[in-house]
C-alpha positions in Angstrom: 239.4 127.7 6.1 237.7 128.8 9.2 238.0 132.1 11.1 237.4 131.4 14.7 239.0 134.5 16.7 240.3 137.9 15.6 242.2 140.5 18.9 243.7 143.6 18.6 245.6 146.2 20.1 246.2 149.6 19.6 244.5 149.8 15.9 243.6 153.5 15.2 241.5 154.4 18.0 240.4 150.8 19.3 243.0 150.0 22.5 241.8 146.3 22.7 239.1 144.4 20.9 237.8 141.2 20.2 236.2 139.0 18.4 235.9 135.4 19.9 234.1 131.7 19.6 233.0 132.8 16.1 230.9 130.6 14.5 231.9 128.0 11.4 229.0 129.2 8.8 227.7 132.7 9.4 228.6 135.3 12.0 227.3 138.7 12.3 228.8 141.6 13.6 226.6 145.0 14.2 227.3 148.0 16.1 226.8 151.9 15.7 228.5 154.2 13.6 232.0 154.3 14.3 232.0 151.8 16.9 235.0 149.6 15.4 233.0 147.0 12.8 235.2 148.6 9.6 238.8 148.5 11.9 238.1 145.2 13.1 237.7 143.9 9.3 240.5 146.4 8.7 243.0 144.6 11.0 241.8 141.4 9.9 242.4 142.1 6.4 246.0 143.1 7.6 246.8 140.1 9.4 246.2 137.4 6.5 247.0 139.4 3.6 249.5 142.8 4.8 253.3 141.8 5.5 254.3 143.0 8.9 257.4 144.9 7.8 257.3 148.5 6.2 256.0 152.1 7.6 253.8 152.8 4.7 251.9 155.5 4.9 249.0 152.9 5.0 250.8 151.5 7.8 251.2 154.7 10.0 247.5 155.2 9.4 247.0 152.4 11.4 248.3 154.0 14.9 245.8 155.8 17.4 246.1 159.4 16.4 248.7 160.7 18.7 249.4 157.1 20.0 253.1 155.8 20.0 251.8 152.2 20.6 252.4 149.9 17.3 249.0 148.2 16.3 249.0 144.7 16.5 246.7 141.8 15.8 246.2 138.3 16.2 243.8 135.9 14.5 243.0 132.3 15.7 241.8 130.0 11.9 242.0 126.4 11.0 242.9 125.3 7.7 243.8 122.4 6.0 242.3 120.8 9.2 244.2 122.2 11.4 244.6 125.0 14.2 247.0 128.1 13.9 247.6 131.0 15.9 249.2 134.4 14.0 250.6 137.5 15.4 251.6 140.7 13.5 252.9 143.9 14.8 253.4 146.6 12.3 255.6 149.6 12.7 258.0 149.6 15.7 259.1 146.6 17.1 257.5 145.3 13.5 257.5 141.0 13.8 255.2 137.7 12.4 254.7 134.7 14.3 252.5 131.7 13.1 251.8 128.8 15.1 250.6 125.8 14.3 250.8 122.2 14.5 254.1 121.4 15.9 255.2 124.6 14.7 256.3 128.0 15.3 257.7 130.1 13.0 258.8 133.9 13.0 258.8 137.0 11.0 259.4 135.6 7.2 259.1 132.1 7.7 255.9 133.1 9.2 254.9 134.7 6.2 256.1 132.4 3.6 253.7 130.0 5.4 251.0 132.1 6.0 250.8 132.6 2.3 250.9 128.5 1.6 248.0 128.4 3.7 245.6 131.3 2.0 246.8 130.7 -1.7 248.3 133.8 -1.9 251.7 135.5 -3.1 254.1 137.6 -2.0 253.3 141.4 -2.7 256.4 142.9 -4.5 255.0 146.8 -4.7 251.6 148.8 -3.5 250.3 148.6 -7.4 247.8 146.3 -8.5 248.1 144.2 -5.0 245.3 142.0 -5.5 246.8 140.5 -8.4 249.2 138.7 -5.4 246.1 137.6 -3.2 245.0 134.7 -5.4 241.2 134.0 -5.1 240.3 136.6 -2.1 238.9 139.7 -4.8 236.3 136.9 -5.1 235.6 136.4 -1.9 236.5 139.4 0.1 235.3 142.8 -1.3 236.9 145.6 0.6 234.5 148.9 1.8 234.4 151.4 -0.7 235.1 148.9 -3.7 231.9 147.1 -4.4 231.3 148.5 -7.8 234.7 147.5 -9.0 234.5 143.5 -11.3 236.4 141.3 -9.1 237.6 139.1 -12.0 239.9 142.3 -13.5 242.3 141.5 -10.2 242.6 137.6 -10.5 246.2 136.8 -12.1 246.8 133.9 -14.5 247.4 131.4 -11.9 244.4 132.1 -10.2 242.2 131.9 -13.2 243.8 128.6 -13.9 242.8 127.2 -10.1 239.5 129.3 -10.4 238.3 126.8 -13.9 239.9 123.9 -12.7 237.4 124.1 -9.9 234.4 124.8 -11.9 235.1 121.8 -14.4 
């Protein structure tokens, strides 16, 4: 799977940003202090792995302080060969739309087939969620949680894929 543009609006404190023509191996994103690097990521993060629905609080968090606009974020990948385009908008107005080959598909359908894509499952509750995101504790460490053995959050399933792989 390949990354190739992350946008969004309205995500606590950025009004519009953008990542764009990112590269297929590496790409490197630097700034100052504060400058958006960590929301970016954030929203990302969101997008692939958050459902749209919900006003958690980690959800509310998300909105500009004293902003009414909902965040939002789209994010341009290929997988399984192919091209998709996803939307979310959290809070008000809350929806999901992937696109794809031949395809466009809305609020759960969206996500049912967003999570066929990355290998992941549905989360049922905020405890223990990355037992529900498959192979990503491996590959994504969130900020703040580098310290923490990756391999304590993989569930069965995953550990299954995981040696079936190595072997």
């Amino acid at each position: 799977m390949r990354l190739v543009r992350l946008e969004v609006w309205n995500w606590r404190g950025l009004d519009h940003a953008t990542l764009a023509d990112l590269a297929p191996d590496l790409n490197l994103v630097v700034g100052p202090n504060e400058s958006g690097k960590s929301r970016l990521f954030e929203a990302l993060r969101f997008a692939l792995f958050e459902r749209y629905k919900g006003e958690s609080e980690d959800k509310k968090r998300l909105r500009t302080w004293g902003g009414s606009e909902s965040p939002a974020v789209e994010v341009h990948f290929v997988a399984q060969g192919r091209d998709w385009k996803l939307h979310k908008r959290f809070l008000k107005g809350a929806s999901a739309r992937l696109e794809g080959p031949g395809t466009s598909l809305t609020d759960e359908d969206a996500e049912e087939k967003l999570r066929q894509l990355w290998g992941t499952r549905e989360i049922k509750g905020r405890k223990d969620v990355e037992q529900f995101l498959g192979l990503w504790p491996l590959l994504w460490v969130q900020q703040g949680r580098a310290g923490v053995a990756p391999h304590a959050d993989l569930n069965d399933d995953t550990r299954g894929r995981l040696n079936d792989a190595l072997t």
